[in-house]
KOLBA-471919 format. One record per atom (N, C-alpha, C, O): residue in three letters; x, y, z. Coordinates in steps of 0.2 Angstrom, whole numbers, plus 2048, in hexadecimal, padded with zeros to 3 digits. Example, Ala and Ser with C-alpha at 12.3 -4.5 7.8 and 13.67 -1.06 7.14 Angstrom:
<atoms>
Ala8427E4827/Ala83E7EA827/Ala8427F0827/Ala8477EF82A/Ser8407F5823/Ser8447FB824/Ser840800827/Ser843806828/
</atoms>
This chain:
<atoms>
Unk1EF8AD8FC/Unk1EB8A78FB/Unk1EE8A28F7/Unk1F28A38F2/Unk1ED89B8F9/Unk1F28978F4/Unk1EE8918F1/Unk1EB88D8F4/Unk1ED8938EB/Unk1EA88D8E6/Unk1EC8868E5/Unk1F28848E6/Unk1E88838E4/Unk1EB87E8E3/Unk1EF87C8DA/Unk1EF8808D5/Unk1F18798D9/Unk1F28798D2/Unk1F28718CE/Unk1F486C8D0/Unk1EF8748C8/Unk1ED86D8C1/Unk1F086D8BE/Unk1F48718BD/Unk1ED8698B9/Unk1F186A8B1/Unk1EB86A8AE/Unk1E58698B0/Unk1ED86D8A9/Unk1E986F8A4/Unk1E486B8A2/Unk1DE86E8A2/Unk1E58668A0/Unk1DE8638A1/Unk1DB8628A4/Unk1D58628A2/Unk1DC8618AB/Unk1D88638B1/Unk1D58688B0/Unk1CF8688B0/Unk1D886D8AF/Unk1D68748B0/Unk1CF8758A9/Unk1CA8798AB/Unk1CF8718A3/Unk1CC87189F/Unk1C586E8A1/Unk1C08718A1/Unk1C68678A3/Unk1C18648A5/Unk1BD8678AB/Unk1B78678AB/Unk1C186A8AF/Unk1BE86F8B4/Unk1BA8748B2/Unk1B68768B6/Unk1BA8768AD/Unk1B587D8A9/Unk1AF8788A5/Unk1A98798A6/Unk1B38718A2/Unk1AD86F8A0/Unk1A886B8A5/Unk1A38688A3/Unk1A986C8AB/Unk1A58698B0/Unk1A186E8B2/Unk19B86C8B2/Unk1A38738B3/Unk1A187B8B5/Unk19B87D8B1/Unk1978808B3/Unk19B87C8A9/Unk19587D8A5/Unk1908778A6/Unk18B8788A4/Unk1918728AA/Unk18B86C8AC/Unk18886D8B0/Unk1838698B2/Unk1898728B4/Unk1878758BB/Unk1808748BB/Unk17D8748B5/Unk17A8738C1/Unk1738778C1/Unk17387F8C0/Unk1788828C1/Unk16F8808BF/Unk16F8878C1/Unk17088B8CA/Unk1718918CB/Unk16F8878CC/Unk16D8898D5/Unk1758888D5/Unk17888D8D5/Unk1768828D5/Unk17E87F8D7/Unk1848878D2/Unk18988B8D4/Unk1818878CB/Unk1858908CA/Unk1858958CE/Unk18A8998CE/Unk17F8958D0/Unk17E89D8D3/Unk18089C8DA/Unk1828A18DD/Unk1808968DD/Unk1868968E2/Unk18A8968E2/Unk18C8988E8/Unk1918948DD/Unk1978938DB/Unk19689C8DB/Unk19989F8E0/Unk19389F8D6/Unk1958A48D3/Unk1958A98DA/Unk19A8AD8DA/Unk1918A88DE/Unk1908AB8E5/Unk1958AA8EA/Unk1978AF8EE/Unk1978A68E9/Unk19F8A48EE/Unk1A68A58EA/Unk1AB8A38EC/Unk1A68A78E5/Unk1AE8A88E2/Unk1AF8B08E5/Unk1B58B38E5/Unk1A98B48E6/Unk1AB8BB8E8/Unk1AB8BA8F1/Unk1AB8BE8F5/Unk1AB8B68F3/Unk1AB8B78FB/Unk1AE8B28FF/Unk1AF8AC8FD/Unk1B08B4905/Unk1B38AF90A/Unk1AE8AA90B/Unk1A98A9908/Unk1B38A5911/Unk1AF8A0911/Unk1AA8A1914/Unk1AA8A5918/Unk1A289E912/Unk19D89D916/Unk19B897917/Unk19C892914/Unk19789991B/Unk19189391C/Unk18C88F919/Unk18B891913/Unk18988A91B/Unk18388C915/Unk17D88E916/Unk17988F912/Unk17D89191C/Unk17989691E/Unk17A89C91D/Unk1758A091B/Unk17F89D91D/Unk1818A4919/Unk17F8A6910/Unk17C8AB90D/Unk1818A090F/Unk17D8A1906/Unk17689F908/Unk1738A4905/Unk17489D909/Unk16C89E909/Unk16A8A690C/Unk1668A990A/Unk16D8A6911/Unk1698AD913/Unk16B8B390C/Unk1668B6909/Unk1748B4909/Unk1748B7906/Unk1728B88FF/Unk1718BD8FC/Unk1728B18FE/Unk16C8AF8F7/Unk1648B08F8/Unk1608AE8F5/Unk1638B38FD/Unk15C8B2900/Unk1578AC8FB/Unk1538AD8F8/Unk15B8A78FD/Unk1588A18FE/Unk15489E904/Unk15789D909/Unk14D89C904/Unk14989B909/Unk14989590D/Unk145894911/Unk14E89290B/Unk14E88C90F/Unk15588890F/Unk159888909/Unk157886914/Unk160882912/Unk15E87B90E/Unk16387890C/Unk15A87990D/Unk15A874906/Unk15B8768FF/Unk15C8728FB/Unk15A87D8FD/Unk15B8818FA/Unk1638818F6/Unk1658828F0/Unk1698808FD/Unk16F8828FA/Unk17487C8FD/Unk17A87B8FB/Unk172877902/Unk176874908/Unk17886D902/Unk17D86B901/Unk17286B8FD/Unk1748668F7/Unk1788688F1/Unk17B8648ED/Unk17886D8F2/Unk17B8718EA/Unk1838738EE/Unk1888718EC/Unk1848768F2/Unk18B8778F6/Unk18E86E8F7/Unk19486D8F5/Unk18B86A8F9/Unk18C8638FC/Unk1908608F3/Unk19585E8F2/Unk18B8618EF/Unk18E85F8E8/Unk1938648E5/Unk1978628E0/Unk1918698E7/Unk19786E8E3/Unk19F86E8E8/Unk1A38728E8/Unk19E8698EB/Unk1A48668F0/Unk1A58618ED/Unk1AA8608E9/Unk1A185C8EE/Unk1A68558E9/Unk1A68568E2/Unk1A78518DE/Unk1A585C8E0/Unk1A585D8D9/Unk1AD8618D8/Unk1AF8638D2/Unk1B28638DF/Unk1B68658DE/Unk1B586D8DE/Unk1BA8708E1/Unk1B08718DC/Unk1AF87A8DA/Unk1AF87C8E3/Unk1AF8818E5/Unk1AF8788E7/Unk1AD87D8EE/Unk1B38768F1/Unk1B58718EF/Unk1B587A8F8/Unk1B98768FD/Unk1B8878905/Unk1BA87E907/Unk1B6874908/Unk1B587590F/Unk1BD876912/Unk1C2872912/Unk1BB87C916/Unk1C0880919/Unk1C1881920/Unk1C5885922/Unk1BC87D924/Unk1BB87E929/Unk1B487E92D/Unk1AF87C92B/Unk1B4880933/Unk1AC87F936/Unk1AC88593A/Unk1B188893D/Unk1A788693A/Unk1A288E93F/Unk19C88A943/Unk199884942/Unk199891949/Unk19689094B/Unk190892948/Unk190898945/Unk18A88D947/Unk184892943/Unk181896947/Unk18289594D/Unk17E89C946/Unk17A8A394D/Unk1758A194D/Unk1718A3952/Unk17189A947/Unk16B899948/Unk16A89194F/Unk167891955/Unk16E88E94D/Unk16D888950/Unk172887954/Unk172882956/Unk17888C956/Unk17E88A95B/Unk182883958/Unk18688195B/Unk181880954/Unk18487A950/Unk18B87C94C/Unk18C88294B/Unk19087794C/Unk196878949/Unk195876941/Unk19387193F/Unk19687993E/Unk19387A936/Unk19987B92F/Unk19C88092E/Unk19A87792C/Unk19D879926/Unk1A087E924/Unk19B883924/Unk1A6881922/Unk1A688891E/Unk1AA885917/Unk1AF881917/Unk1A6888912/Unk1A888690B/Unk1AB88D908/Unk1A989390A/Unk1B088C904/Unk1B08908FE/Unk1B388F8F7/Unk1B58898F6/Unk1B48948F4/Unk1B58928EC/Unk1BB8908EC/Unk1BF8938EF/Unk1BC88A8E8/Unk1C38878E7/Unk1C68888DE/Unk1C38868D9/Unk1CB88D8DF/Unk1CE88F8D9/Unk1D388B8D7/Unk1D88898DA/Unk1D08888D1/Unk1D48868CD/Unk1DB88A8CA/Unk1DB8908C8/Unk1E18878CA/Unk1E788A8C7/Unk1EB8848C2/Unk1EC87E8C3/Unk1EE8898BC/Unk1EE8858B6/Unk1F78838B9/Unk1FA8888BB/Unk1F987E8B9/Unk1FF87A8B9/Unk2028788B3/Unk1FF8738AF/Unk20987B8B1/Unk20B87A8A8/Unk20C8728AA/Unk20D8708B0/Unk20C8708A6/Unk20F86A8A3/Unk2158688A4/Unk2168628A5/Unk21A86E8A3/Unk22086F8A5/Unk2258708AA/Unk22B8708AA/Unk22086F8AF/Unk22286E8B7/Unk2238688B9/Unk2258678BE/
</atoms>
């Protein structure tokens, strides 16, 4: 698996972004750093969240916020549509001295 790499203060300001989180937008972050790529159908069913408005806003901003990175597209099983797949984008600390 190959990370991307920052510097330090990136990687700083990255934790302090990560405590400004919603709570919804954590517990999906938190939910996607233990799994491969999903859907956002996939976090909704497995968050047993009752509706895709629930999680498709909180994934959309936890992508321009840098914490998730689209990886690709699937077929959804509900709708046959070609569909985003996200997942958690790890931060790595790059010395200074590179």
């Amino acid at each position: 698996m190959s990370h991307s790499e920052i510097h330090f203060n990136s990687l700083v300001a990255y934790m302090e972004e990560r405590e400004n989180l919603s709570k919804r937008c954590t517990q999906i972050l938190e939910h996607l750093q233990c799994c491969s790529a999903k859907t956002d159908r996939q976090v909704m069913s497995e968050m047993f969240f009752p509706d895709m408005n629930c999680v498709r806003p909180r994934i959309t901003e936890l992508l321009k916020a840098g914490f998730l990175e689209e990886v690709g597209k699937a077929k959804c099983f509900i709708t046959s549509k070609s569909v985003r797949l996200v997942k958690f984008k790890f931060p790595t600390y790059k010395s200074s001295d590179e």
